[in-house]
C-alpha positions as CSV (number, residue, x, y, z in Angstrom):
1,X,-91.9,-72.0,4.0
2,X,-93.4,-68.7,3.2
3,X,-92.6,-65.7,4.3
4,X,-94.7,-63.6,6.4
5,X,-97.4,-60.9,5.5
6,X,-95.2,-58.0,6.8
7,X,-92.2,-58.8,4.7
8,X,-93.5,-59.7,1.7
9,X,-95.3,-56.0,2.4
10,X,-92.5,-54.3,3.0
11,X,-90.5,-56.2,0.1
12,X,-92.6,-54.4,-2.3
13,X,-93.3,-50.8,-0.3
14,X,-89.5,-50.9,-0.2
15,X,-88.9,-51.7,-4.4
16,X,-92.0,-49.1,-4.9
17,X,-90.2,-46.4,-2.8
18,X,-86.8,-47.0,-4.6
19,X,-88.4,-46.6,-7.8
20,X,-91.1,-44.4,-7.9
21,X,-90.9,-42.4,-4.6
22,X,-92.9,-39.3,-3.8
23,X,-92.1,-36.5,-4.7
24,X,-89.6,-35.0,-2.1
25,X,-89.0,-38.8,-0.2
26,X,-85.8,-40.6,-0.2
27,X,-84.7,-43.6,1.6
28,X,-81.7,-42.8,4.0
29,X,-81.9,-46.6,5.6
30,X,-84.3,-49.3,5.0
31,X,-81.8,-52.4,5.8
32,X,-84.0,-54.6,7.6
33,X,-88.0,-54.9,8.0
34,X,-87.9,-53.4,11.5
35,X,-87.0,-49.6,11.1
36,X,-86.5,-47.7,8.1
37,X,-85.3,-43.7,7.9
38,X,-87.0,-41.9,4.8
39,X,-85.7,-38.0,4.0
40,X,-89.1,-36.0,3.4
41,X,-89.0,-32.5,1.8
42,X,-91.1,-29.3,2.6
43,X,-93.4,-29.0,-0.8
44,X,-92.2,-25.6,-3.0
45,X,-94.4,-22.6,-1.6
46,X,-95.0,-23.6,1.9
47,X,-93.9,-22.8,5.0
48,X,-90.8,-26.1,4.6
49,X,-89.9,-25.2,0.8
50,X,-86.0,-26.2,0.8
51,X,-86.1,-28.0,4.5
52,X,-85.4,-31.5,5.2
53,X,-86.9,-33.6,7.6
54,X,-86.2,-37.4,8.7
55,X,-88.6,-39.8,9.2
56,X,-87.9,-43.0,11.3
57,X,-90.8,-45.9,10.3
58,X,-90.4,-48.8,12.7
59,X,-92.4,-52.0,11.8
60,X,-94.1,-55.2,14.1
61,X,-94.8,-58.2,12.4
62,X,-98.2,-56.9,12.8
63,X,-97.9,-54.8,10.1
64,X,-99.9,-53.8,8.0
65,X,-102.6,-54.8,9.9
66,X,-101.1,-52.5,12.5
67,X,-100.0,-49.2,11.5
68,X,-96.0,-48.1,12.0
69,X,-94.5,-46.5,14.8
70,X,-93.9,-43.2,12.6
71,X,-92.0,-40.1,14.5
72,X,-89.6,-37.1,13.2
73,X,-86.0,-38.3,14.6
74,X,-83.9,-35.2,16.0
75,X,-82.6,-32.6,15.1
76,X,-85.3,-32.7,12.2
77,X,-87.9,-32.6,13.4
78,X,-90.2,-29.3,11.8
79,X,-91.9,-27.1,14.3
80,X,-95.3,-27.2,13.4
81,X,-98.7,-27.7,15.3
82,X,-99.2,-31.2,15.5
83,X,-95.4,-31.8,15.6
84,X,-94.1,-32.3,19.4
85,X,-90.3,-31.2,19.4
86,X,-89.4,-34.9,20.6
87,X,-90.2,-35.9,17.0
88,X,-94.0,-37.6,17.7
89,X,-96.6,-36.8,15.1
90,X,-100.3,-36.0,16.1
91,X,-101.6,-37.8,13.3
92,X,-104.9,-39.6,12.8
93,X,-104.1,-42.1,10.2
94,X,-100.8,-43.2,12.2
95,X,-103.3,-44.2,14.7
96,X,-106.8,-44.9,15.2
97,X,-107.7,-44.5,11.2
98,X,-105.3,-46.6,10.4
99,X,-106.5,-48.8,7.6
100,X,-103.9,-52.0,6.4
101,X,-104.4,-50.1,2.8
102,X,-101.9,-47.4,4.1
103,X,-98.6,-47.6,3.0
104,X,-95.5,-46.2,3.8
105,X,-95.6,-43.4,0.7
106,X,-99.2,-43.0,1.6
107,X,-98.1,-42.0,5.0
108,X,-95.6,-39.9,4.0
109,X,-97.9,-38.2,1.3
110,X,-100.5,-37.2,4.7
111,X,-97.5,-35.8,6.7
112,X,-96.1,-33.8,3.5
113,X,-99.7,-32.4,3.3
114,X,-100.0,-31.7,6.8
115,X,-97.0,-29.5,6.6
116,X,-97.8,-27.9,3.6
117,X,-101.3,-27.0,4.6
118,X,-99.7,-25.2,8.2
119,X,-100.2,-21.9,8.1
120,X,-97.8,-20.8,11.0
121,X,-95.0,-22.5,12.3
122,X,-95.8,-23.2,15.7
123,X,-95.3,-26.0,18.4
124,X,-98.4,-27.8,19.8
125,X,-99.7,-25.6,22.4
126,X,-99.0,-28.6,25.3
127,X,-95.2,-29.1,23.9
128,X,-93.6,-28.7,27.2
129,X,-96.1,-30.6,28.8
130,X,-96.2,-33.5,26.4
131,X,-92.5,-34.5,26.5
132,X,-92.0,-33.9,30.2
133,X,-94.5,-37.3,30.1
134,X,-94.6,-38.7,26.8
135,X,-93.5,-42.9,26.3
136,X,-90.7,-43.1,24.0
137,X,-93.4,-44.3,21.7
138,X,-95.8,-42.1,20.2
139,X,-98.2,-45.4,19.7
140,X,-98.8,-45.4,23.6
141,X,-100.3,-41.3,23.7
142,X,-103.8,-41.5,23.8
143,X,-104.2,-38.9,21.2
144,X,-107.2,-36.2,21.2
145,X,-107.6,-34.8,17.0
146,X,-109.3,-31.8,17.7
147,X,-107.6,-29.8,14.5
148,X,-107.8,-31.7,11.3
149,X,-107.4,-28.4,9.6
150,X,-103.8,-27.3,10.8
């Protein structure tokens, strides 16, 4: 019997990651084909250079036809625009421009560029808001991207 789309995926995303990872990603736990916790590094002359953040990646056998649940998992989590402080990412390509494409170390490449491009760090202006109300998953927020720039 073969074995599904998703983990012959993730086989390969995982093998890729272990040997030719980004530049400032490690894996901390990818065990299973359900959640996996990557180490991301603020880029050298940004706002980040010489923090670490944790990313927690959790997979559906969907995937990649469906993006991952992708959030910051606490403490880590940077403070940063698009960034609520209960670790969920405002991020277009996590959600509606999701493209099966994507990987894993493209998705980290986007969120390391996001925070190197952020001029001030800053939480979202409806932090307080947001988390008062937000699911624990950031794939049920109807997201508004109003600030591709940030």
């Amino acid at each position: 019997m073969s074995r599904p789309l998703f983990s012959k995926r993730l086989t390969k995303e995982l093998r890729d990651l272990a040997t030719n990872p980004p530049e400032g990603v490690s894996i901390e736990d990818a065990n299973d084909f359900k959640r996996w916790q990557l180490r991301i590094k603020g880029a050298p002359g940004t706002l980040y250079e010489g923090e670490e953040f944790e990313l927690e990646f959790r997979f559906t056998p969907s995937y990649p036809l469906e993006s991952p649940e992708v959030m910051f998992v606490r403490p880590r989590v940077p403070i940063h625009p698009q960034i609520y402080s209960n670790g969920h990412i405002c991020l277009n390509i996590l959600y509606k421009d999701w493209s099966p494409v994507q990987t894993v170390a493209h998705v980290c490449l986007s969120i390391q560029s996001m925070l190197s491009s952020c001029a001030k760090k800053e939480l979202p202006p409806d932090n307080e808001l947001y988390i008062k109300s937000a699911h624990s998953s950031p794939k049920k927020t109807a997201w508004a991207f109003h600030d591709e720039n940030v």
